[in-house]
Biopython code that builds the backbone (N, CA, C, O; Angstrom):
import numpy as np
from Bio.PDB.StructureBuilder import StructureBuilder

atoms = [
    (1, "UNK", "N", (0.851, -1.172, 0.000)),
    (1, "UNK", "CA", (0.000, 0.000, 0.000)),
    (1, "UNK", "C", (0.901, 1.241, 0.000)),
    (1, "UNK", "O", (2.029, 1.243, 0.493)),
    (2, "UNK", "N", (0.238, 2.447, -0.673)),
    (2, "UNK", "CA", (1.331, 3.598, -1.072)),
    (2, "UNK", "C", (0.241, 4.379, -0.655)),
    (2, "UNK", "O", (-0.966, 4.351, -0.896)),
    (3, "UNK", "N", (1.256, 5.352, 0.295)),
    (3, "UNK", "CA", (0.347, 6.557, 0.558)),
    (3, "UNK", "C", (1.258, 8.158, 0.535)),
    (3, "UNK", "O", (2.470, 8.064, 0.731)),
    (4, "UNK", "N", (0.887, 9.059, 0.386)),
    (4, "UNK", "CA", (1.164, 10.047, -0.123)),
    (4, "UNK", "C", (0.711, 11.249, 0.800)),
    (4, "UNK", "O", (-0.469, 11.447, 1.093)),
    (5, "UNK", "N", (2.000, 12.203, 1.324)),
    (5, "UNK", "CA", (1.523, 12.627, 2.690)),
    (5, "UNK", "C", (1.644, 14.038, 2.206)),
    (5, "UNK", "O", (2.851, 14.277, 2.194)),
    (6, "UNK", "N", (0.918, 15.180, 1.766)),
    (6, "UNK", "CA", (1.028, 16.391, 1.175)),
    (6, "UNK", "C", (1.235, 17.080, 2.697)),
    (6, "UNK", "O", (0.582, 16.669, 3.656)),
    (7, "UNK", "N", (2.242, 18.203, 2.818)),
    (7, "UNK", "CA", (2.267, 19.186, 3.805)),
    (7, "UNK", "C", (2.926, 20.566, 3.258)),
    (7, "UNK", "O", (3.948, 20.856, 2.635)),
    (8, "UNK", "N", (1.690, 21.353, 3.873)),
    (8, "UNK", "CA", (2.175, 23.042, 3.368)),
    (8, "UNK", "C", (2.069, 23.563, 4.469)),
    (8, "UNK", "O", (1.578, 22.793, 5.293)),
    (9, "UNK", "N", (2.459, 25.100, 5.063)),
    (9, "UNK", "CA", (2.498, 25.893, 5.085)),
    (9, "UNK", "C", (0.690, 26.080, 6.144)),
    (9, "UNK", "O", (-0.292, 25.983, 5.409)),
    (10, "UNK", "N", (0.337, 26.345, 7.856)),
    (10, "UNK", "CA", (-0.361, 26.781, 8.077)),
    (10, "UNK", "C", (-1.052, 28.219, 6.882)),
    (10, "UNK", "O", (-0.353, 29.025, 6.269)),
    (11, "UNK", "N", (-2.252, 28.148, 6.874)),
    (11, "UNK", "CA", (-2.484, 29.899, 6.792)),
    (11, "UNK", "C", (-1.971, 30.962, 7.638)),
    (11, "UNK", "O", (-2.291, 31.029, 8.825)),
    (12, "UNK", "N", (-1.146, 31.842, 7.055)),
    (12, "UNK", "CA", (-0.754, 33.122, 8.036)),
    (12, "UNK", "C", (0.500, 33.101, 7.882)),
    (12, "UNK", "O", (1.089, 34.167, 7.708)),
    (13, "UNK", "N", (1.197, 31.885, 7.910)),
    (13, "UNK", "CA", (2.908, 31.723, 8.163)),
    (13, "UNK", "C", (3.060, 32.124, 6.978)),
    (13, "UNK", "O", (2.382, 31.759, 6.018)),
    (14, "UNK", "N", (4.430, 33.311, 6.953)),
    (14, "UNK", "CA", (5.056, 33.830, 5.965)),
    (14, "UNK", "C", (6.227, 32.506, 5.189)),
    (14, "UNK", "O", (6.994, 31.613, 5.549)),
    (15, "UNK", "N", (5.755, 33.082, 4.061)),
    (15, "UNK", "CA", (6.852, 31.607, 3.001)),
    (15, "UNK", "C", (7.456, 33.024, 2.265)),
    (15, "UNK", "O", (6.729, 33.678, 1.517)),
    (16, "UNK", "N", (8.495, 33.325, 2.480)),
    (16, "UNK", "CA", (9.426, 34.535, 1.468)),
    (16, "UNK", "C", (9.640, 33.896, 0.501)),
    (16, "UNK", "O", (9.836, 34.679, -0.428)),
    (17, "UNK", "N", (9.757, 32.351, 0.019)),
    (17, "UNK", "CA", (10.186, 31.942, -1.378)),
    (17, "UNK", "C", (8.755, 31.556, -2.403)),
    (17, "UNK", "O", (8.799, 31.291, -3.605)),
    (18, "UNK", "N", (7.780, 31.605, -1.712)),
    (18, "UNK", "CA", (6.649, 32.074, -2.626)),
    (18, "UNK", "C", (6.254, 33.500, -2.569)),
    (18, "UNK", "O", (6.237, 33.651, -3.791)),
    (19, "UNK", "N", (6.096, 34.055, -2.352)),
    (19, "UNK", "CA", (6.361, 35.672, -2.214)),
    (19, "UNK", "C", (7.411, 36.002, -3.116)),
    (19, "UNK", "O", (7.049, 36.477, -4.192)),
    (20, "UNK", "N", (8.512, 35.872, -2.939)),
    (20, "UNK", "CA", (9.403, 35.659, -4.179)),
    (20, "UNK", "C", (8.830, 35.570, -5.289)),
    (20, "UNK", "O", (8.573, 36.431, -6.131)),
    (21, "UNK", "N", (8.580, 34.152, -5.246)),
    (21, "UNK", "CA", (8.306, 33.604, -6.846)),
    (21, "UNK", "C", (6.986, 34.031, -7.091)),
    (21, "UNK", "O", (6.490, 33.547, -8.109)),
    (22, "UNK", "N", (6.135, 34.959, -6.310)),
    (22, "UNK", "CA", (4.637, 35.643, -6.932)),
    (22, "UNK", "C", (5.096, 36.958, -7.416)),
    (22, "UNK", "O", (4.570, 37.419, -8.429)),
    (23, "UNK", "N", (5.887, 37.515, -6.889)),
    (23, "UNK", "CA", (6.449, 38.465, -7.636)),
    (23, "UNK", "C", (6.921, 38.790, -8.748)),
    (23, "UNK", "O", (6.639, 39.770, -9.437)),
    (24, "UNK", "N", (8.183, 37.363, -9.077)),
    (24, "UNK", "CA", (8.487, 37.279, -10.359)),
    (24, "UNK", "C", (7.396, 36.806, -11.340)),
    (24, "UNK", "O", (7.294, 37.578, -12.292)),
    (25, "UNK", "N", (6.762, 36.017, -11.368)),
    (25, "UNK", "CA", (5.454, 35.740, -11.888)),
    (25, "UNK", "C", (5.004, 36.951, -12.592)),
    (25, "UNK", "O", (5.105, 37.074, -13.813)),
    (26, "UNK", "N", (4.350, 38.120, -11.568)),
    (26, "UNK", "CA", (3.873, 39.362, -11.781)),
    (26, "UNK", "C", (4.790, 39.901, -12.629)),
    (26, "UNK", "O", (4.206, 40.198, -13.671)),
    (27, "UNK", "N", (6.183, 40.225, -12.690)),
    (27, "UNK", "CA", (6.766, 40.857, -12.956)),
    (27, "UNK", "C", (7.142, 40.524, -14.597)),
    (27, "UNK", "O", (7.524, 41.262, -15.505)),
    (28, "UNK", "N", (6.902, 39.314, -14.547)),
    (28, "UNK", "CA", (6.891, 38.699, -16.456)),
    (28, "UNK", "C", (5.645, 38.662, -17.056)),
    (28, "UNK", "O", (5.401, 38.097, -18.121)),
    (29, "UNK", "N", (4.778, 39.331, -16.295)),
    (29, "UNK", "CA", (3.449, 40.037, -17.193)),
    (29, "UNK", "C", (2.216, 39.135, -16.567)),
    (29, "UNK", "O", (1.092, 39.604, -16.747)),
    (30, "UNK", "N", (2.292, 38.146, -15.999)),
    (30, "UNK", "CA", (1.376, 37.170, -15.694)),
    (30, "UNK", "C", (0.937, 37.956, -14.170)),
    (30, "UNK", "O", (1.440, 37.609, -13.101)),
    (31, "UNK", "N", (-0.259, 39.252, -14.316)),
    (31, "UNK", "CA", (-0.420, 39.849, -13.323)),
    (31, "UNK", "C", (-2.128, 39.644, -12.524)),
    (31, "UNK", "O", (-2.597, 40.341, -11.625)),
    (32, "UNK", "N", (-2.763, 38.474, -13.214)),
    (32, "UNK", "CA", (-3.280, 37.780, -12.501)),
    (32, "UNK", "C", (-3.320, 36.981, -11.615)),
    (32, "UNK", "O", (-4.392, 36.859, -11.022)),
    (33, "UNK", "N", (-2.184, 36.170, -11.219)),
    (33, "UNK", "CA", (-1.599, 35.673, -10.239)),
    (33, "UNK", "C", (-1.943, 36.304, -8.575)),
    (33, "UNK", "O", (-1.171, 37.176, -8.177)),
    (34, "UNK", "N", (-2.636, 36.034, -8.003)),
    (34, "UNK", "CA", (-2.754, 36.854, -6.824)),
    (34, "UNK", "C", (-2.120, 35.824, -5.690)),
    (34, "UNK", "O", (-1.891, 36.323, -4.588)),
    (35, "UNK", "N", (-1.906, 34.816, -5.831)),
    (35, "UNK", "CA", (-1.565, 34.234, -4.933)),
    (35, "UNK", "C", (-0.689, 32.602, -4.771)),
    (35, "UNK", "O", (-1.470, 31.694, -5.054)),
    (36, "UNK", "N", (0.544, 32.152, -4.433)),
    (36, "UNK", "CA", (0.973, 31.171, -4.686)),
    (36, "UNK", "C", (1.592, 30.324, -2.972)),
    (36, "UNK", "O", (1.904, 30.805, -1.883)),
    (37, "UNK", "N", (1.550, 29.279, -3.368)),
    (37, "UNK", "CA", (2.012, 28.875, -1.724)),
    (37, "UNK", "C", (2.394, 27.199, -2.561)),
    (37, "UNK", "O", (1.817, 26.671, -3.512)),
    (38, "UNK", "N", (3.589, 26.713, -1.736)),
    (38, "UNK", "CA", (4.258, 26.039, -2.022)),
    (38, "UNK", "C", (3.990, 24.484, -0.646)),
    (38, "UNK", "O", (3.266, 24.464, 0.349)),
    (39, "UNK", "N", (4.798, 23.549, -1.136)),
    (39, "UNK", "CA", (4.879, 22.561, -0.335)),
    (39, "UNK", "C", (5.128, 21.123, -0.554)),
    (39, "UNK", "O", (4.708, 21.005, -1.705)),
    (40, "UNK", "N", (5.533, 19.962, -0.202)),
    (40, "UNK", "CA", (6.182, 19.104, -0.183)),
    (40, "UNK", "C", (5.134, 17.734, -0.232)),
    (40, "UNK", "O", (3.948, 17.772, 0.094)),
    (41, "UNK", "N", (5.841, 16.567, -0.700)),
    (41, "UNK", "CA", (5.084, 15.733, -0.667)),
    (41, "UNK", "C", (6.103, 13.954, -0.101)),
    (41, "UNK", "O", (7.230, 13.649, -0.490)),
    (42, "UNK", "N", (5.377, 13.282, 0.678)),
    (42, "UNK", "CA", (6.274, 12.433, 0.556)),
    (42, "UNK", "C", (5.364, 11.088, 0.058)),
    (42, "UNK", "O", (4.136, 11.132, 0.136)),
    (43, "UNK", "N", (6.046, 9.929, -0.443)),
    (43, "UNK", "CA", (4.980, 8.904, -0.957)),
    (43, "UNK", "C", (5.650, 7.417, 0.303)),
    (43, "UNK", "O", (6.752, 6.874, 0.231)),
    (44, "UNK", "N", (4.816, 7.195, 1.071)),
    (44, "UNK", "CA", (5.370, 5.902, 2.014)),
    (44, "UNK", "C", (4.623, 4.682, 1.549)),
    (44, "UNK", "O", (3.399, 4.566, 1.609)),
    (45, "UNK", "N", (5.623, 3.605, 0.987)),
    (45, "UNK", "CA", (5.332, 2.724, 1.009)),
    (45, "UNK", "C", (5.087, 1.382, 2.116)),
    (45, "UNK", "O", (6.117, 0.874, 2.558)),
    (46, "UNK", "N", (3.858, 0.851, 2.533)),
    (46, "UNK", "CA", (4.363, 0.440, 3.739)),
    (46, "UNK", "C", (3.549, -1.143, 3.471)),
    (46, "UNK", "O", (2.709, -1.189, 2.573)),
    (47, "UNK", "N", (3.805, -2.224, 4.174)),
    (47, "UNK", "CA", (3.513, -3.791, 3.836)),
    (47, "UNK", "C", (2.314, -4.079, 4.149)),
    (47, "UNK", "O", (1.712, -4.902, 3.459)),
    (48, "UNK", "N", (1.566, -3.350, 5.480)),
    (48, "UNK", "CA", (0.556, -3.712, 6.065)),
    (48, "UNK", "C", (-0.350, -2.548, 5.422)),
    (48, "UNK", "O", (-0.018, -1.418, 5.062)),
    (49, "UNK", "N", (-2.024, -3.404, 5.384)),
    (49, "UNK", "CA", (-3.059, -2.823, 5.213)),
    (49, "UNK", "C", (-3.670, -1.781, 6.062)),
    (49, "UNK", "O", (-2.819, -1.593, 6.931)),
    (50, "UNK", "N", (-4.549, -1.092, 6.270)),
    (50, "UNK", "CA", (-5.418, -0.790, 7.187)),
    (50, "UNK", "C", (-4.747, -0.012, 7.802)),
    (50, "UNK", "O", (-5.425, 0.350, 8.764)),
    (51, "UNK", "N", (-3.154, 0.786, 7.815)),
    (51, "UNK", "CA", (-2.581, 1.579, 8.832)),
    (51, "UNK", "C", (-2.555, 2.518, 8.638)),
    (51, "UNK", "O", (-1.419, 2.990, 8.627)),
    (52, "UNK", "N", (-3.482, 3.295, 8.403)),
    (52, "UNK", "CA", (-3.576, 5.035, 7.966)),
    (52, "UNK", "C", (-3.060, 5.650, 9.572)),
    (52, "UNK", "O", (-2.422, 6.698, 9.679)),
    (53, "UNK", "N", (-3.418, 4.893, 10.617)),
    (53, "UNK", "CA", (-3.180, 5.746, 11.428)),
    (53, "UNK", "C", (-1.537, 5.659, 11.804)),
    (53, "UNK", "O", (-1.220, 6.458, 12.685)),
    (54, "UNK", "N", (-0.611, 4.952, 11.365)),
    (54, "UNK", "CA", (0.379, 4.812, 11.406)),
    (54, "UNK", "C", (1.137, 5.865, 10.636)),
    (54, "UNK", "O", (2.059, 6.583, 11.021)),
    (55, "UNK", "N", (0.578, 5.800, 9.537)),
    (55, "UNK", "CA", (1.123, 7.032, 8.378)),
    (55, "UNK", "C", (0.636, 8.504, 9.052)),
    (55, "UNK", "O", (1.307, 9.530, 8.940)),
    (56, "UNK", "N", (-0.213, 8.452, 9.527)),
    (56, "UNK", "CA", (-1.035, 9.667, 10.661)),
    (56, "UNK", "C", (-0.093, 9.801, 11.411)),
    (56, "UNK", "O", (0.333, 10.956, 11.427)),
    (57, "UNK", "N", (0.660, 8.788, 12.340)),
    (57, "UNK", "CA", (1.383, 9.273, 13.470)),
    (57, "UNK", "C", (2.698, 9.703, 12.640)),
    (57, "UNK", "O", (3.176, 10.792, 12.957)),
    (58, "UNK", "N", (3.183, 9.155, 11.865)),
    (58, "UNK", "CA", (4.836, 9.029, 11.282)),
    (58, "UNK", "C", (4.361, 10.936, 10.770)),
    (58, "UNK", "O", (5.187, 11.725, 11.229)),
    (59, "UNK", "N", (3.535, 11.425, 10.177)),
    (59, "UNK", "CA", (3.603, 12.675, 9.508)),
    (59, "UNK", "C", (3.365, 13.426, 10.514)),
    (59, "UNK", "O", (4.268, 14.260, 10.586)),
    (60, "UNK", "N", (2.475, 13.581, 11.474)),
    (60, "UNK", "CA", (2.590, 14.747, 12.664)),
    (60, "UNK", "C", (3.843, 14.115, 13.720)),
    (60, "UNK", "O", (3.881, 14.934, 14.639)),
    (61, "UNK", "N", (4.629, 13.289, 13.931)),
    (61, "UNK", "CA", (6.002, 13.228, 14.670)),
    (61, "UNK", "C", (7.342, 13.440, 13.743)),
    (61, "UNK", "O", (8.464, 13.739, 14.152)),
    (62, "UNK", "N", (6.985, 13.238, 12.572)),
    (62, "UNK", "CA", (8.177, 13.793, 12.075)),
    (62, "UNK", "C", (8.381, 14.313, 10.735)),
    (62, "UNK", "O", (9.419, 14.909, 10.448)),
    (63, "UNK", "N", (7.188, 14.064, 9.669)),
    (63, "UNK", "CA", (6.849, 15.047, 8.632)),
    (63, "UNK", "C", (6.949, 16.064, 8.467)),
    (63, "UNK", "O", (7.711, 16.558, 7.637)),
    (64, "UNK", "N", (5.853, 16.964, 9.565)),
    (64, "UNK", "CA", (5.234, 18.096, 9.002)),
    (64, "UNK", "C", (5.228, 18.478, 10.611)),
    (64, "UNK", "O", (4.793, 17.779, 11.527)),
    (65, "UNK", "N", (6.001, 20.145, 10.717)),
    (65, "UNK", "CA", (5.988, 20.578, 11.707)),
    (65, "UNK", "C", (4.687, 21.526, 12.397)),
    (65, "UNK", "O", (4.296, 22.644, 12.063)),
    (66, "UNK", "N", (4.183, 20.586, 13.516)),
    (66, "UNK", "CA", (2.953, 20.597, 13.829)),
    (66, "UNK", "C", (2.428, 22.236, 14.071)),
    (66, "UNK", "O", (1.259, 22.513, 13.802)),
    (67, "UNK", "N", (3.329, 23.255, 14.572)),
    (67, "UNK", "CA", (2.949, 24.153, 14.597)),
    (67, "UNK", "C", (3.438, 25.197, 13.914)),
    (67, "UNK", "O", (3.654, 26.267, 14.483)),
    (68, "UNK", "N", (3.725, 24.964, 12.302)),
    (68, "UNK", "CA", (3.508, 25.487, 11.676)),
    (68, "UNK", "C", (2.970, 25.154, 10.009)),
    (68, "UNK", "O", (2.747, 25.928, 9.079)),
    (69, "UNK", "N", (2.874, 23.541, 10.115)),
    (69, "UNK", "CA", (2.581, 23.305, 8.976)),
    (69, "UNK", "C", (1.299, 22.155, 9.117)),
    (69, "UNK", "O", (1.167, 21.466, 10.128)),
    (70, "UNK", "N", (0.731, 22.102, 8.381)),
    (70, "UNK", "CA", (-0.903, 21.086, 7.847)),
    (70, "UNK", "C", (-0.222, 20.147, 7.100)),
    (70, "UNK", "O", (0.569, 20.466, 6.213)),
    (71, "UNK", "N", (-0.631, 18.348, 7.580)),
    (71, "UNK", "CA", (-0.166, 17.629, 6.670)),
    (71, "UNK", "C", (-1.781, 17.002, 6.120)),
    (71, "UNK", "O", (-2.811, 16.867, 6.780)),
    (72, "UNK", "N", (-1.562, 16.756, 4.931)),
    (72, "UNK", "CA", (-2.956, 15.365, 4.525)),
    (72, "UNK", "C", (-2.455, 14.231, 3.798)),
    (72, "UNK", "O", (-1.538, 14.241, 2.977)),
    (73, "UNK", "N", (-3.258, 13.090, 4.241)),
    (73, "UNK", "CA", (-2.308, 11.454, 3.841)),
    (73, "UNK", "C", (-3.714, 10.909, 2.523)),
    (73, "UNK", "O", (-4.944, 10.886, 2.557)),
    (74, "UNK", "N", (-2.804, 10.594, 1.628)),
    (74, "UNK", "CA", (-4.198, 10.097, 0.817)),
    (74, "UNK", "C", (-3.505, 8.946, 0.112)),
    (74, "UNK", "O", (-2.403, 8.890, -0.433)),
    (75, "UNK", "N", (-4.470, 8.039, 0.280)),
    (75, "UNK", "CA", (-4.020, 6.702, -0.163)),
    (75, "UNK", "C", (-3.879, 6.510, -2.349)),
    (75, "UNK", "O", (-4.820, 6.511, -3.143)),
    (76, "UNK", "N", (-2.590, 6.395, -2.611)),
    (76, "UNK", "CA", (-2.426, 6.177, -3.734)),
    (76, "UNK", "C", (-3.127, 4.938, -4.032)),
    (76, "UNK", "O", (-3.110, 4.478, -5.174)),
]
sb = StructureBuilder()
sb.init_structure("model")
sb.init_model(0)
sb.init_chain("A")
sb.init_seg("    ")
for serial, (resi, resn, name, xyz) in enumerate(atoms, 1):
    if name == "N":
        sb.init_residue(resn, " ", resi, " ")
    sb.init_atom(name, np.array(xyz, "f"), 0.0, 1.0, " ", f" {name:<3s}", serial, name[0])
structure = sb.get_structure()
């Protein structure tokens, strides 16, 4: 079973390298762009069935830093 653990960025927390890159965006004419936010993904392969909550614990203890980032696990 393959699961796939997306984590970004709470709302509010400043990311300067999307801010960055919304700028440059804007700045090469693409000035619809109002907004960009970035973030990571990891894919865990694991032997046993049924353990979402395992992949649950492994991403809030050492994924995705709990107070500042949102993780979500979705089964590939």
């Amino acid at each position: 079973m393959i699961y796939r653990v997306y984590v970004e960025f709470k709302p509010g927390i400043l990311d300067p390298e999307s801010e960055a890159i919304k700028k440059t965006i804007n700045q090469l004419g693409f000035t619809n762009v109002e907004n960009i936010s970035k973030g990571k993904f990891f894919d865990i392969k694991i032997s046993a069935n049924n353990c979402l909550s395992d992949i649950e614990k492994i991403s809030k203890e050492l994924l995705a830093n709990p107070v500042i980032e949102n993780f979500k696990v979705v089964k590939k």
